[in-house]
C-alpha positions in Angstrom: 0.0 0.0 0.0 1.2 3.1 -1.2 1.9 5.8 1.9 0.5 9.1 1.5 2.8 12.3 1.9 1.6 12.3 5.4 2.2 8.8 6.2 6.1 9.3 5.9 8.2 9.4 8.7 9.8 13.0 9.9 13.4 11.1 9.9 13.3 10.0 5.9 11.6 13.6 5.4 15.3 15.0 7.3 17.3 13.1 5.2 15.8 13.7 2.0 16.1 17.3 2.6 19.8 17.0 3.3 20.4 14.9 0.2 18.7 17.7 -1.5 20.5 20.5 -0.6 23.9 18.6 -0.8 22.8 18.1 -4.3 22.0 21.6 -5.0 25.0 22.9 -3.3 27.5 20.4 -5.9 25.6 21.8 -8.9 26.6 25.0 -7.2 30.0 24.2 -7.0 30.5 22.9 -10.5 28.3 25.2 -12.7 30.4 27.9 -10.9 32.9 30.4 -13.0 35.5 30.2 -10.4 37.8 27.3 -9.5 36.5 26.1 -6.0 38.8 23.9 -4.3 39.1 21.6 -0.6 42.2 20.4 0.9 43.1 19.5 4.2 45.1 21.3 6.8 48.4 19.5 5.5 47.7 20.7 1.9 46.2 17.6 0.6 43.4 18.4 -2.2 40.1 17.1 -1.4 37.4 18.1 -4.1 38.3 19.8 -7.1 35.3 21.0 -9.2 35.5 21.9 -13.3 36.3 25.4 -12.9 39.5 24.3 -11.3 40.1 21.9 -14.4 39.4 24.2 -17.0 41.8 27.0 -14.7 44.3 24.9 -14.1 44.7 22.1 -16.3 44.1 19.4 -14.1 41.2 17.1 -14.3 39.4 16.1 -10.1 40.9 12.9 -10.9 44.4 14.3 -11.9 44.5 16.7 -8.2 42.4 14.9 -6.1 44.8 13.4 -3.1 47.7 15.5 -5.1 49.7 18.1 -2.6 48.4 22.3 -3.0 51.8 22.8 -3.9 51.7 20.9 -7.6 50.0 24.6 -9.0 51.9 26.9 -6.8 55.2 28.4 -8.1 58.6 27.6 -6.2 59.2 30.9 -5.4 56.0 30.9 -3.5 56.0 28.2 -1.1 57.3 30.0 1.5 54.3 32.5 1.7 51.6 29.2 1.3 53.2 27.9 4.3 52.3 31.0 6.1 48.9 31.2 4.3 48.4 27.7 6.0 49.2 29.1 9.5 46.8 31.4 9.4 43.9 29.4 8.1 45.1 26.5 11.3 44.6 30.1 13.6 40.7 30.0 12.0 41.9 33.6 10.4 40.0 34.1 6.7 41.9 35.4 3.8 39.9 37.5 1.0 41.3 38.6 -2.6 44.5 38.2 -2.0 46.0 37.9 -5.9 49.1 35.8 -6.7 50.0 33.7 -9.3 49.9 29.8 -10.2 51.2 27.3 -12.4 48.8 25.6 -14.9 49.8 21.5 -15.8 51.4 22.9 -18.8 53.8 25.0 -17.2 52.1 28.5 -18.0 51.3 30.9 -15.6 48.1 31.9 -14.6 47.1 35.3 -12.0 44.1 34.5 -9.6 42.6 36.3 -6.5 42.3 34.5 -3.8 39.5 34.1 -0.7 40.3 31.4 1.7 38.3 30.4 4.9 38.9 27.3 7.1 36.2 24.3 7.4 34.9 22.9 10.6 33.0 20.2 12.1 29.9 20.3 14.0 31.7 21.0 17.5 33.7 24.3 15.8 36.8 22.3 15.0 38.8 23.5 12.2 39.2 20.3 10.0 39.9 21.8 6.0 40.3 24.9 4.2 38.2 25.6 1.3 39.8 27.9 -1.5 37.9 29.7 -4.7 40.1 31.1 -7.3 39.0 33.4 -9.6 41.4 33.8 -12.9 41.9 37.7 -13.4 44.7 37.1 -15.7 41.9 39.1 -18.9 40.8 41.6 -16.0 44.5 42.6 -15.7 44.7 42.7 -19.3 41.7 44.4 -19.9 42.6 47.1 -17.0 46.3 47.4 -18.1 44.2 48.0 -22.3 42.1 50.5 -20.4 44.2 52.0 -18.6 46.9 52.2 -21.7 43.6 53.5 -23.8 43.1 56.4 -21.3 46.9 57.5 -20.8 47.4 57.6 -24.5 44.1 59.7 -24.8 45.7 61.7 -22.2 49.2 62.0 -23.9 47.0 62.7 -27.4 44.9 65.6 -25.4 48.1 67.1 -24.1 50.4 66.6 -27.9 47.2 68.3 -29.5 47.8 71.0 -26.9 51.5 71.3 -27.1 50.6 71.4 -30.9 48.3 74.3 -30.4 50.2 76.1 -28.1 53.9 75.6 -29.3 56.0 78.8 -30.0 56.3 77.7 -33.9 54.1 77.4 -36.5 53.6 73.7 -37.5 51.9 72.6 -40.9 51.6 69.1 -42.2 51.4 69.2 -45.8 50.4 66.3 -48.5 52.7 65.7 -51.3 50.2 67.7 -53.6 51.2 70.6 -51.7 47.8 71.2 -49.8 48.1 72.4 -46.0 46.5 69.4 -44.1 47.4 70.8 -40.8 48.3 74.3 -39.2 48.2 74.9 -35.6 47.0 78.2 -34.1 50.3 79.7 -34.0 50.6 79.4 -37.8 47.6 81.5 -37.7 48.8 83.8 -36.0 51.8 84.1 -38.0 50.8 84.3 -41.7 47.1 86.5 -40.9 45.1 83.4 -42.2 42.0 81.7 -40.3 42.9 78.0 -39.8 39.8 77.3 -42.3 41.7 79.7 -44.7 45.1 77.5 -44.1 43.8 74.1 -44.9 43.3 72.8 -48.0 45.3 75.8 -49.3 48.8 75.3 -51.4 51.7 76.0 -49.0 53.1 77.7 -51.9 51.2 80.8 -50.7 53.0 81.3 -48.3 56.3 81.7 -50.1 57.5 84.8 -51.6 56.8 84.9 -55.3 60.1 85.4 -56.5 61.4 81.3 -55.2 57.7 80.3 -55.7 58.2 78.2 -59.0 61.8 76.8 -57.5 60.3 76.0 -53.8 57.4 73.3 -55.7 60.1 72.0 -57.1 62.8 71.5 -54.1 58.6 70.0 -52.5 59.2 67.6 -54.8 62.2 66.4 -54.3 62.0 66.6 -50.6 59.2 64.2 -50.6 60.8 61.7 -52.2 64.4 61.7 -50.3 62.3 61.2 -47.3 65.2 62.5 -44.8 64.2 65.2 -41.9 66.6 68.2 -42.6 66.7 72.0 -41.7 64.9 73.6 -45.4 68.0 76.4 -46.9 70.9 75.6 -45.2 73.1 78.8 -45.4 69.9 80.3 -46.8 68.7 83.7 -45.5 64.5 82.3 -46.2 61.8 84.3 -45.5 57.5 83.5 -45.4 55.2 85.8 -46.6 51.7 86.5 -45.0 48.4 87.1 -46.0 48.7 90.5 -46.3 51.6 90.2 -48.6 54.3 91.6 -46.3 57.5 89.3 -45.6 59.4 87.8 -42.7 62.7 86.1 -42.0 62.1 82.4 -41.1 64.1 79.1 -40.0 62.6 75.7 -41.6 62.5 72.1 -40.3 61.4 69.6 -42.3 60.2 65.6 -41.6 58.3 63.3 -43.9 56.2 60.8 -42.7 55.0 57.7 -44.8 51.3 56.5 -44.3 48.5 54.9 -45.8 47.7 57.6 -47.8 51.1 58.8 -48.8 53.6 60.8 -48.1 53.0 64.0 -45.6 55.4 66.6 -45.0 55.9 68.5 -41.6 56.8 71.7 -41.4 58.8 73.3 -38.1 58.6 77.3 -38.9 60.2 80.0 -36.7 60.0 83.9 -37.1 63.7 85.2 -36.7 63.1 88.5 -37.1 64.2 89.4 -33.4 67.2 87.2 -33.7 67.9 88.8 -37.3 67.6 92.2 -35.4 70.0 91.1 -33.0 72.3 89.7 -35.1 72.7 92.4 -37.6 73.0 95.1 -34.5 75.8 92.7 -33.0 77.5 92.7 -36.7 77.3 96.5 -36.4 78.6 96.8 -32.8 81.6 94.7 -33.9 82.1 96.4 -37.0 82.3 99.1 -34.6 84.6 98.0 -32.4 87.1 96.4 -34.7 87.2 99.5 -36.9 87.6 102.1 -33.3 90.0 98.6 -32.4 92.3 99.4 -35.4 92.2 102.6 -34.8 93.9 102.8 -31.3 96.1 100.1 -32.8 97.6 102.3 -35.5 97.5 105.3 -33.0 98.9 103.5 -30.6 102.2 102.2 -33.2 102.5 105.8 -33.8 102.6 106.8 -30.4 105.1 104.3 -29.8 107.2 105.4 -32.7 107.0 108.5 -31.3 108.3 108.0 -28.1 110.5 105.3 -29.1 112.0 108.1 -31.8 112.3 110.8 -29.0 113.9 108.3 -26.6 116.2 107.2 -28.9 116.7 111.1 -30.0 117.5 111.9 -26.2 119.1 109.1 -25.4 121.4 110.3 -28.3 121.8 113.9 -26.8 122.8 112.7 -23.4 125.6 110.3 -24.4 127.6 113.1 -25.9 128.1 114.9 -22.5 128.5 111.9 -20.6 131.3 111.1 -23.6 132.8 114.6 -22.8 132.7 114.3 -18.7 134.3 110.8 -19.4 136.8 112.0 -21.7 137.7 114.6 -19.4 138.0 112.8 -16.2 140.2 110.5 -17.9 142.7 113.0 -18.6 142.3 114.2 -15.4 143.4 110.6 -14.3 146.5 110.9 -16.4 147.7 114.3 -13.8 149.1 115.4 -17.0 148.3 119.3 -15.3 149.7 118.4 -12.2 149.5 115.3 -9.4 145.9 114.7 -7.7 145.8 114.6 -4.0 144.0 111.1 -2.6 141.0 112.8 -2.4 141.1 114.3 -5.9 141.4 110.6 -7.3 138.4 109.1 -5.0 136.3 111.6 -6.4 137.8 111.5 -9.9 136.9 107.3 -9.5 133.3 108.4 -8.7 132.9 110.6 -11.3 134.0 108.1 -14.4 132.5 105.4 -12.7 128.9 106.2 -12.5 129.5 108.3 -15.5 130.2 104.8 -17.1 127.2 103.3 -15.3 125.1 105.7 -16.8 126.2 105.8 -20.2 125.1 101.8 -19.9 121.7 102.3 -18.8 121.4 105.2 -21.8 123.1 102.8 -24.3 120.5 99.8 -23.6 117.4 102.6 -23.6 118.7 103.7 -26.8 119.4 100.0 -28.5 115.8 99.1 -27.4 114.5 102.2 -28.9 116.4 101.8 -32.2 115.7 98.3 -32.4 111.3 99.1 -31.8 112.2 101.7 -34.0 113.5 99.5 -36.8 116.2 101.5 -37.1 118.9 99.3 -35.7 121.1 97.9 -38.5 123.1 95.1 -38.2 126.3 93.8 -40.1 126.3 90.1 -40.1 129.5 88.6 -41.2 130.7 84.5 -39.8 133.3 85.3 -37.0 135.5 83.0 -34.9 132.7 81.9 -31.9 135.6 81.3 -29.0 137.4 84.7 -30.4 134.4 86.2 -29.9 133.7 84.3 -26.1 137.1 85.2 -24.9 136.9 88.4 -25.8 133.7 89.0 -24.0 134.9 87.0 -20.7 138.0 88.9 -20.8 135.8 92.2 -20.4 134.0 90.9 -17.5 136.4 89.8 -15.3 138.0 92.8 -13.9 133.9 93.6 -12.8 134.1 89.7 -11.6 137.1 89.5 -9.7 135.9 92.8 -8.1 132.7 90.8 -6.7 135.4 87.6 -6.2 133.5 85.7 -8.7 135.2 83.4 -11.1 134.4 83.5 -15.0 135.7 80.2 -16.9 135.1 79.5 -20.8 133.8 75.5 -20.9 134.0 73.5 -24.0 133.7 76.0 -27.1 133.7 74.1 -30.7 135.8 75.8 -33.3 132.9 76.5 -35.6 132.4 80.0 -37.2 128.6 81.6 -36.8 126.9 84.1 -38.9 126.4 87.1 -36.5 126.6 90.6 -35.7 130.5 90.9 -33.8 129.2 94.1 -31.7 125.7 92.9 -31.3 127.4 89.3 -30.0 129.5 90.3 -28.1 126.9 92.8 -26.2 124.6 90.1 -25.9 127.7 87.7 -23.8 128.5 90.8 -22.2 124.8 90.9 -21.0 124.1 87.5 -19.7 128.0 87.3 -18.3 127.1 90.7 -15.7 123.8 89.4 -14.9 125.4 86.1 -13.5 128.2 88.2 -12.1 125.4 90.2 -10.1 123.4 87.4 -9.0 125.9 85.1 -7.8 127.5 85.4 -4.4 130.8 85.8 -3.6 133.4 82.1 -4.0 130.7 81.0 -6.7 131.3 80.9 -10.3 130.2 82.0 -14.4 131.0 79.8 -17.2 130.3 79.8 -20.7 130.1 76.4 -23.0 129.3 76.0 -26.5 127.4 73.1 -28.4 126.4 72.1 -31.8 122.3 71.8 -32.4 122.1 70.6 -35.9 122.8 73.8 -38.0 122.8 76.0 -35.3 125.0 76.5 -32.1 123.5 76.6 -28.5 125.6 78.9 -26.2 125.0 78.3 -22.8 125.9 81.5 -19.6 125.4 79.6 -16.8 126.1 80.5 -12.7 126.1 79.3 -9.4 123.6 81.9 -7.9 120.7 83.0 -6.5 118.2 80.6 -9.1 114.8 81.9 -10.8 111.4 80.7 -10.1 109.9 79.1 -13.2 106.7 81.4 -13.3 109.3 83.9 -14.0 110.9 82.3 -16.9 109.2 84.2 -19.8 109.2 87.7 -17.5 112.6 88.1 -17.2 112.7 88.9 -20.8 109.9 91.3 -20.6 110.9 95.3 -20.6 111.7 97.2 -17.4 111.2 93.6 -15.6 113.9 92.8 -12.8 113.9 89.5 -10.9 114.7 90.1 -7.6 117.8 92.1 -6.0 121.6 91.3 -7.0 124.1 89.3 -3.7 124.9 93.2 -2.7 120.4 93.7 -1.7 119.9 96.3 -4.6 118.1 96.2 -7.8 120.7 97.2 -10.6 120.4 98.2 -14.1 117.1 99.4 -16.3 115.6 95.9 -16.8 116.2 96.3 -20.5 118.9 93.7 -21.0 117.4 90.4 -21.0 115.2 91.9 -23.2 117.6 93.5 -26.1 118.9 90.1 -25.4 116.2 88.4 -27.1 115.5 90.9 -29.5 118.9 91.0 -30.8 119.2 87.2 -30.9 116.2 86.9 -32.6 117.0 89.3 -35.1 119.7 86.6 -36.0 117.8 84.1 -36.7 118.0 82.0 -33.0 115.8 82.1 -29.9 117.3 82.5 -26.3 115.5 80.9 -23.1 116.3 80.1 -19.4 116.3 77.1 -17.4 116.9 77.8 -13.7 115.7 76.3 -10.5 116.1 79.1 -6.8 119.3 78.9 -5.3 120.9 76.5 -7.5 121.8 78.8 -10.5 121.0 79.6 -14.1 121.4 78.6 -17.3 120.8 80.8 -20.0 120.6 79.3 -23.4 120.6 81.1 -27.2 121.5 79.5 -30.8 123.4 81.4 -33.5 123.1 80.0 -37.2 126.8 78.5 -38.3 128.3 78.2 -41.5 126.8 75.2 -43.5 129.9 73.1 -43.8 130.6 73.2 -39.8 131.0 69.6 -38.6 130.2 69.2 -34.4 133.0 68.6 -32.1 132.0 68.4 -28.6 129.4 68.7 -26.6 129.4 71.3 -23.4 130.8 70.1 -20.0 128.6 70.8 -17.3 129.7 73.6 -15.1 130.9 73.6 -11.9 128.9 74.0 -8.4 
């Protein structure tokens, strides 16, 4: 007999329900879009429904009783571990994104929620895990996002367009203006509706009209970005026909439709302003700098004639007051008391003294004056040494300073006799003056190829290198002499160099404080000299 709905007992009616809902609930689980996974509190898996296969790879069979860790990267274990700690602790984990491993190997970004499963009496005995696959939603945010910061970047190149300083066309290869910005407007006096679609040749003078569609032409099909004109003055002309100096940057661009040209233009007339009042300003200047130069040669012609006409005047009383206190000396009239003679010494000696400095104020003169002649001939060079040593040594064995001649090569050289021996005279009294008494002055000689290098060198007080190229300047003194007192005009050093120059050779120092000088100057020889020896070093 069949039992009526009311006739069943209420414990089949419990269970039915339960098998019910345990039903619904697994239709639930598979039908759902997101992987919904069980495991145990070791990491086993425990159910594994088709979301999960189609996710990860793996079919129920495949994962079921397999370890979590088969889908979760190596690098990643460490932080599962701690996931599983907190899940043991009953703590529930929501959204939390990471990445897994598929069977195949690929990689695969889910979020995350993760809650712990318990019994009936509240004791945590599983975790269940639902993974969602946002791998697309990344890549559709990441498209979106990319979308919108490109519509940015294209909202704020339109404005930098607009707005740049320069006017900017893009032109087609028929020559029609495709593109103008507002600043091209505001340039050439057009509207931007009267720009486009019109020739770019309008807006080149007439007269290079016919000859600019042609260089177009060519342009468009070099295809290479390039300043337009270069070394070209080029100007634009404007709607209302008036003209203005421009600069020209040029690019191609190849697209579907062909080739486009843009075009970079820049008014220059401020910097053309600028320039051509700096080309006047140094036209200026150069012309008011030439000038002064020439006044200033004829000043110092001027003053070099007048010292040199001076200097002239006051040697021929010093000759007379020297002349005349050496006949004095000779007491022809009549014997001199001892006082007569001390004074008579001081009287021809810095008569003498000052017929030097005079002499080396007049050479320099004569010599800026180009009116210093000299008579080259080839002389003997140790005559001409020994005669110049043997002037200087009274004034060195005065000082008790010793003068020696080193190694001297029997060559002949092609100089001025006078000249030489003033310049040995010269460099022999400076190393007199500046070397203490006990020390010593030598000259040596030495062949350089087709010229000789004579070297003055000395045991005294040294120069500092910073002062090498000084010493040679006019009025320049180097410090104080052994007896603490700046002698001479400074001019000797440099008729020096002028006078060696002036025969073809070069004179330069090489020194070092308190350990002496050597002064150093070539003289051309006679072609068929052959070298002897070289110089010995001096004493110390």
């Amino acid at each position: 007999m069949t039992k009526t709905p009311t006739q069943i007992s209420p414990g089949a009616d419990d269970a039915a329900q339960r098998l019910d809902a345990e039903r619904w609930l697994a239709a639930i689980v598979e039908s759902s879009d997101d992987a919904i996974i069980s495991k145990t509190l070791d990491g086993i898996i425990t159910s594994w429904n088709a979301a999960a296969e189609r996710i990860f790879g793996y079919s129920a069979a495949e994962a079921i009783g397999e370890p979590i860790t088969i889908i979760i990267p190596p690098e990643l274990l460490p932080d599962e571990a701690e996931i599983l700690d907190r899940l043991r602790r009953g703590e529930r984990l929501s959204h939390v994104e990471t990445t897994r491993i598929r069977k195949d190997g690929s990689r695969v970004t889910v979020a995350l929620s993760i809650s712990p499963i318990r019994d009936a009496d509240g004791k945590i005995t599983g975790i269940s895990k639902i993974a969602r696959d946002v791998s697309e939603l990344k890549k559709l945010l990441a498209r979106e996002a990319l979308a919108q910061a490109e519509a940015v970047a294209e909202r704020g190149f339109h404005e930098m367009i607009e707005n740049a300083p320069d006017a900017i066309l893009q032109v087609g290869r028929n020559g029609k203006i495709l593109i103008a910005n507002r600043t091209a407007e505001r340039l050439f006096g057009y509207t931007r509706e009267e720009l486009i679609g019109a020739g770019v040749d309008t807006l080149v003078p007439g007269s290079v009209r016919s000859q600019h569609a042609v260089d177009r032409e060519k342009f468009a099909s070099s295809g290479v970005s390039r300043p337009m004109g270069l070394g070209l003055e080029l100007y634009a002309r404007r709607k209302d026909g008036s003209e203005l100096p421009v600069e020209i940057s040029l690019s191609p661009t190849q697209s579907a439709s062909g080739v486009t040209i843009t075009a970079v233009i820049r008014d220059v007339t401020e910097r053309r302003r600028a320039e051509q009042q700096i080309q006047s300003l140094q036209q200026s200047y150069m012309a008011e700098l030439e000038n002064r130069h020439k006044e200033a040669e004829r000043l110092n012609m001027l003053k070099s004639e007048f010292i040199a006409s001076v200097s002239h005047e006051l040697r021929t009383p010093l000759h007379t007051i020297i002349g005349f206190a050496e006949l004095l000396g000779e007491e022809g009239e009549g014997p001199l008391n001892e006082k007569q003679r001390r004074f008579l010494r001081h009287i021809q000696t810095d008569s003498e003294h000052l017929l030097g400095l005079i002499n080396d104020v007049l050479d320099l003169s004569m010599i800026e004056a180009s009116g210093l002649t000299l008579r080259t001939e080839s002389l003997r060079l140790r005559t001409a040494i020994s005669e110049a040593v043997n002037a200087i040594r009274p004034f060195a064995t005065a000082r008790a300073v010793t003068v020696r001649e080193g190694e001297i090569p029997g060559v002949d050289v092609l100089a001025d006799p006078l000249r030489l021996r003033q310049i040995l005279y010269n460099l022999l009294s400076n190393g007199v003056k500046f070397t203490a008494a006990g020390g010593e002055v030598a000259v040596t000689a030495a062949i350089d190829g087709e010229l000789v290098r004579i070297t003055v060198s000395d045991t005294g007080v040294g120069i500092a290198q910073e002062e090498f190229e000084r010493i040679f300047d006019k009025f320049y003194q180097v410090g104080k002499t052994t007896v603490g007192v700046r002698q001479g005009t400074g001019l000797g050093l440099t008729i020096c160099r002028q006078l060696v120059e002036m025969q073809g050779g070069r004179i330069w120092v090489e020194s070092e404080p308190g350990k002496g000088s050597r002064f150093h100057f070539t003289l051309p020889t006679q072609p068929t000299v052959t070298p002897i020896t070289e110089p010995l070093a001096p004493a110390r």
